[in-house]
C-alpha positions, 0 to 999 in steps of 0.5 A: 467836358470831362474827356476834353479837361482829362485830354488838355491835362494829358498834353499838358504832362506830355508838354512839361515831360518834354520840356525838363527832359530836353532841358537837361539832355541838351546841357550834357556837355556843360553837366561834364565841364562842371563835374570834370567827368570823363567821357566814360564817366559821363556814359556812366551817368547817362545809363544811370538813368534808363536803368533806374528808369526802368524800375520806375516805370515797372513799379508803375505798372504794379500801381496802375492795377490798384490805383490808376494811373493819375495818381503816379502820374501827379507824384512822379511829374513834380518830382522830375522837376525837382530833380532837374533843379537839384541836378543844377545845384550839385555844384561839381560834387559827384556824389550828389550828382549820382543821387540827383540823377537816379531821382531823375530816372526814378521819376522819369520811369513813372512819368513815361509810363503813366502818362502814356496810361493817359494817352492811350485812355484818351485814345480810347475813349475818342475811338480813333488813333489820336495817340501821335498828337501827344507826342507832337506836343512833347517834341514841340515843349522840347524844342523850348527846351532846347532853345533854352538851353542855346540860350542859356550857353549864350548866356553862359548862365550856372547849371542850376540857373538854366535848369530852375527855369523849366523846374519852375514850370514843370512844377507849377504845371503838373500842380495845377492840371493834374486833377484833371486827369482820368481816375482809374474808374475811367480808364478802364472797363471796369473789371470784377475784382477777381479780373484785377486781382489777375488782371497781370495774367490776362495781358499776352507778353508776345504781341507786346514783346514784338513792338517792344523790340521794335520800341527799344531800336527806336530808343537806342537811335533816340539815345544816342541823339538825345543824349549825344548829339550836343557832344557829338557837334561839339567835340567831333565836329567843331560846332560852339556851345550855342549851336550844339543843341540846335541839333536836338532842337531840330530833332524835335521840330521834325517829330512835331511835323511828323508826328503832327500827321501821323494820326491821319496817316495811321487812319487811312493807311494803317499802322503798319505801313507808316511804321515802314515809311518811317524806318525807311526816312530814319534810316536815311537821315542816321546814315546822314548824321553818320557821314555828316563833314560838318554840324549844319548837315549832321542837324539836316540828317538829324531832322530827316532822322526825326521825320521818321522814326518818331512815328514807332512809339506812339503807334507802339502804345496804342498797339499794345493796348490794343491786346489789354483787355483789362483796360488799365494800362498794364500793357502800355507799362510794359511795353514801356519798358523796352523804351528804357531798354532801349536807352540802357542799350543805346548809353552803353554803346555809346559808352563802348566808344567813350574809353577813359583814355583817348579820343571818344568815337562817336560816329563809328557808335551811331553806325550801330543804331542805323543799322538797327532802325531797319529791325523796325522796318522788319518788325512792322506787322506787330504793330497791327496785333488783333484786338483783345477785348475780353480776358477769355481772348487772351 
């Protein structure tokens, strides 16, 4: 009883991450329109908030080894809620907007990596990979997300208007199930207290480092789709305001599927076998965006895209915490890290092709994440790294 009240709670913080995130990515090109930024401007924006991200998560890590992961993880859930409203009631001022957005990432940081804690002490404790399904459920609450966000441009509702929807249930969510997660007593092993008090030591960087790169190309080409491709459809390809986040709806439909079979794949043919097949199918579907001549094709190579490569960060975390003996998800922070990473990389290349003068160029910046998504098919193997179960093997 207890595993299955801290499993429901997991997916319920996977379902309100995914929510609020899609709920705002989707909505880019209305948060420009209102606050009349440039595309420079806005590519400013987008990488406030990997970076600030990246403090966030790092500075989970630290409270994971005192506290667990729960308690990061119950502060950091409604925050990102209350940001996305605040967000919406910037009305135009930019500082404000700043401010909001660097709240926004703080708490993101600390979501990603707690959660993720989470999942990966759910996993461990069932004793086969169970890992991708939190990541289907994420994609399917941002799918709603998306909808909504369709919706909401229909509708032409107010920033805020569209995002206190999900803030409300992000909020309400995270209140009530958040009790139910594991304690820190649960997740890990329980190690002496001078094997906490080192526990940062015992856990190798290189088998972490060599998923993580391949981590952060996956989140360079998740970057440029989630924070893009509303735009993208609009400005370069003619689509409305209604159907441009249908590309992002259609990304995550994909990785629900995907990521919905992941889990009996990985059982039966190993991780790194589904990491090359699905390097191969994104490659094709980033390729397919790039030479898209209209938005209804740019969203069918975008579900191609995410019928691949959405399999390379869940399977990343469970290989990382295969090499943390320590059990209290020290690994999976850091690994986390180059998620964040990955969208600093993939904000400023975007941002390379969005001057403050002129025509942005968008297609020519996804050409670099393709291009990248075959680093992960190269990278691979690390995400079959050997276990570590005592510190004396690390």
């Amino acid at each position: 009883m207890r595993d299955r009240q801290a499993r429901l709670a997991t997916y319920a913080a996977f379902a309100i991450q995914g929510l609020s995130f899609a709920s705002l990515v989707t909505r880019v090109p209305h948060i420009q329109d209102v606050h009349g930024l440039s595309d420079a401007d806005l590519a400013i924006v987008l990488l406030l908030v990997p970076v600030i991200a990246g403090v966030g998560s790092f500075l989970s890590g630290l409270a994971f080894q005192r506290f667990g992961s729960a308690p990061v993880l119950r502060i950091g859930q409604p925050a990102v809620a209350l940001s996305i409203a605040l967000i919406g009631l910037t009305g135009g001022e930019l500082l404000p907007l700043y401010l909001y957005v660097a709240l926004f990432g703080l708490a993101v940081g600390a979501v990603d990596a707690s959660m993720n804690a989470q999942a990966v002490a759910v996993e461990r404790r069932e004793g086969k990979s169970v890992i991708s399904g939190f990541y289907a459920v994420w994609s399917a609450a941002g799918i709603l997300g998306g909808l909504w966000a369709s919706l909401a441009g229909r509708l032409e509702l107010s920033l805020y208007a569209g995002f206190v929807v999900p803030a409300l249930l992000g909020l309400g969510g995270s209140l009530v199930l958040g009790s139910f997660l594991y304690k820190r007593h649960e997740e890990g092993s329980g190690p002496s207290a001078e094997e906490l008090k080192a526990a940062g030591r015992l856990v190798p960087w290189k088998p972490v480092a060599l998923v993580g790169v391949a981590m952060a190309c996956f989140y360079i080409a998740d970057a440029a789709i989630s924070n893009y491709s509303a735009k993208y459809l609009q400005d370069e390809l003619g689509s409305s305001a209604t159907v441009a986040p249908l590309a992002y709806v259609a990304y995550q439909v994909a990785m629900v599927l995907s990521r919905g079979v992941a889990d009996f794949g990985v059982r039966r043919w190993g991780p790194v076998s589904i990491v090359r097949a699905g390097a191969v199918v994104g490659f094709a579907g980033m390729a397919g965006v790039v030479a898209a001549p209209n938005a209804g094709l740019a969203i069918a190579a975008v579900t191609v895209m995410g019928l691949g490569v959405c399999v390379v960060a869940p399977i990343a975390f469970a290989a990382a915490d295969r090499v943390d003996s320590t059990g209290l998800g020290i690994a999976v922070s850091r690994v986390n890290l180059f998620n964040y990473v990955g969208f600093v990389l993939g904000a400023a290349i975007i941002g390379a092709f969005a001057p403050a003068e002129g025509e942005s160029d968008l297609r020519t910046a996804f050409m670099i994440p393709t291009v990248l998504i075959l680093v992960i098919f190269a990278l691979a193997p690390s995400f079959a790294p050997k276990r570590i179960t005592s510190p004396a093997a690390a």
